[in-house]
N, C-alpha and C positions, 0 to 999 in steps of 0.2 A: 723803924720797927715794922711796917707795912711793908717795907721795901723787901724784908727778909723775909717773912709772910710770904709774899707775892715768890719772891726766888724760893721757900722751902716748897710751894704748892706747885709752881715749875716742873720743879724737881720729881716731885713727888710723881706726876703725871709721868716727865719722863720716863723715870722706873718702872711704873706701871707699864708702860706700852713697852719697855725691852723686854722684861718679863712675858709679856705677854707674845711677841715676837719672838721669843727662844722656843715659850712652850709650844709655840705654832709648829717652828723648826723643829723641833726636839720629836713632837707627836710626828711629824713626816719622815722623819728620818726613821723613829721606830716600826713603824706601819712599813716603813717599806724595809725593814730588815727583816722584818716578820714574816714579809711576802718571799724575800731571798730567803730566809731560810724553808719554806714550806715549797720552796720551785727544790733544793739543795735535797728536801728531804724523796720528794718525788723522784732526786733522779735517783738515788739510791734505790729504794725500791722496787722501781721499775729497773736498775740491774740486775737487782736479788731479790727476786717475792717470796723468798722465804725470810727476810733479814725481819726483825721488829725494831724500831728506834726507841731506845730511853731517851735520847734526849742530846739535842745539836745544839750546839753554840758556834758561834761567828765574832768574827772581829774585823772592823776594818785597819787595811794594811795604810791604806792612799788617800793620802791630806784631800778634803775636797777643792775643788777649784774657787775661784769667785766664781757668783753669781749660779749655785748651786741648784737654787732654787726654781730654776729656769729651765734645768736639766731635769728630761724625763727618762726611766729607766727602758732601755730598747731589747738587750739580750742578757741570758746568765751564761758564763762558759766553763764548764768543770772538765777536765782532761778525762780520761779513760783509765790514767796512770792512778789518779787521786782517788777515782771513785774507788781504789783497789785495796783502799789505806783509812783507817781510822781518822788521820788528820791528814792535813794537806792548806793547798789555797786554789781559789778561783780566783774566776773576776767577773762584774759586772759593766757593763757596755750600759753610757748614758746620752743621749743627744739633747742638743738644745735645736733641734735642727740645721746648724750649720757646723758647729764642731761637735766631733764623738769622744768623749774621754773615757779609760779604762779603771775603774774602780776597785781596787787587788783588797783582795778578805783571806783569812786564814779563817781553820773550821777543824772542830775534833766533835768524835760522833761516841756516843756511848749507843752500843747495841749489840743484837745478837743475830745471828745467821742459823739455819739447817739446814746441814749441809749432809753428802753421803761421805762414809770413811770406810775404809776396809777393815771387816771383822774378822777378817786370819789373812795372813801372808797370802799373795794370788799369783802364780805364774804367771810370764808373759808369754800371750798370743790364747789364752782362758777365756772363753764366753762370760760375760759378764751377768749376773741376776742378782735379785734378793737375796740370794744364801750367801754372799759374799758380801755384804756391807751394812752398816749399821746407818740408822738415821739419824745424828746427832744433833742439837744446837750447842754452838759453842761461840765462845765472846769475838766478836767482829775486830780483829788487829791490822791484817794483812792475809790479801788474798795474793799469790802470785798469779794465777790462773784461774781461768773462769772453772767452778765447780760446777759438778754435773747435774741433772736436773731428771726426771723420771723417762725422759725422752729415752734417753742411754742405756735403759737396765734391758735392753734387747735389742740381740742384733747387733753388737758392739764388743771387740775381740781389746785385751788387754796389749799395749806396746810395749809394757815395760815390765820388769818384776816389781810388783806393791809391796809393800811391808805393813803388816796389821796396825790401821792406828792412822795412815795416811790419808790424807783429805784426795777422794779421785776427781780428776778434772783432764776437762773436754781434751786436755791436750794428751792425758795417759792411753787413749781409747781411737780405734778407728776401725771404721765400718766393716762389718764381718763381710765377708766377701761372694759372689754369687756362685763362681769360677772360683778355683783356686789351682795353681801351678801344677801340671802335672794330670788334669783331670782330661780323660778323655769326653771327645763331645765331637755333637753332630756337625758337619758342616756343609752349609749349601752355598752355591755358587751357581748365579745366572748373568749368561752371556750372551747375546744375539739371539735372544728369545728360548736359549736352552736350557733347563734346571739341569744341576750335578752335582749329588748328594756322596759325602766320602768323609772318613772320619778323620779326626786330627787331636793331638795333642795341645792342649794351652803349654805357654810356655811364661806366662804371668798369670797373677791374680785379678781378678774385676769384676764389677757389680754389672747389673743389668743397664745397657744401653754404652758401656766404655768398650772403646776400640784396644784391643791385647792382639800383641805376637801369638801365632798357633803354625806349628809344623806338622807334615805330613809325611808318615816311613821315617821322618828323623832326616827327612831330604831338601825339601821346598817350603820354604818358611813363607806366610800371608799374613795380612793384616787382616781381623777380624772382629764384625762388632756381636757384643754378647744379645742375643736374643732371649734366652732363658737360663734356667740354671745346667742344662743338656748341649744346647745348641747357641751356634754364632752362626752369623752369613757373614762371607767372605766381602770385603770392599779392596783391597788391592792385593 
């Protein structure tokens, strides 16, 4: 009867210490899923400061190894593809310092974005401002392309036709131009210590400091770098 005494108090002890052992493991594990999700929610926001997060969950995809515990957390890696997406996966980089293993999580984000959309249909090649677009938030699903940001509402020429309603992003939009085809403008030209001022046509577009084709009588074509929105100096 003591004997089984002796083996249930054993026992008992055992239990206690696995128990106590899981809840060790259990609490590390959550703590640091807690830490990945708060690195997971940073990157988002630092893509979109305008996005708000409701609320991120995670899952691990990858059995852990043996000897887990040994392994400290080294890098988080989220694609550029994923961060574009409501759900996705990353992964987490663990070292023990001599071997690195990859840690694969799936992740779905409830949140919202505000974002600029077009408030009427906009031609293409249309100066862009506030009278054309609306400020909306709307629920975070898929982004295909980075949306625009306040940088863009000047000084940024439309590429495509928009249709009212359409989310505008970096990729619809390119730099209004300083120069444009066709604009006559000053041109100097120094050679062996001699200035020689004479006018010329562009024959591309370009902003201040890019090198464009520009001819002269429609006869002698040069290369020329834009100096202002009037004048280039000649370089070949």
């Amino acid at each position: 009867m003591q004997d089984v005494k002796k083996l249930q108090h054993l026992g008992f002890k055992l239990l206690k210490k696995v128990i106590l052992f899981l809840s060790l493991f259990l609490s590390i594990l959550y703590a640091d899923d807690n830490d990945i999700r708060y690195s997971i929610k940073k990157r988002f926001l630092s893509y979109y400061p305008t996005m708000s997060i409701k609320h991120l969950a995670i899952q691990r995809l990858t059995t852990l190894p043996r000897g887990f515990k040994n392994y400290r957390q080294k890098a988080i890696y989220i694609s550029k593809a994923s961060l574009k997406n409501s759900h996705g996966t990353f992964y987490v980089e663990y070292t023990n310092g001599v071997k690195i293993r990859k840690i694969f999580y799936k992740y779905l984000l409830d949140a919202t974005i505000k974002l600029y959309k077009a408030s009427m249909d906009i031609p293409k090649k249309r100066e862009l401002d506030e009278s054309y677009l609306d400020f909306k938030e709307v629920e975070f699903k898929h982004i295909r392309f980075e949306p625009i940001d306040d940088r863009y509402l000047h000084g940024y020429l439309t590429k495509r036709d928009i249709k009212e309603g359409e989310i505008i992003t970096t990729k619809d939009l390119a730099l209004k131009p300083d120069i444009k085809r066709g604009d006559i403008l000053n041109a100097s030209l120094y050679s062996d210590g001699i200035s020689l001022n004479f006018s010329v046509k562009a024959m591309q577009d370009g902003r201040i400091g890019d090198i464009i084709r520009v001819n002269k009588d429609h006869k002698k074509i040069f290369k020329a770098r834009i100096v202002s929105n009037s004048s280039v100096e000649i370089v070949d």
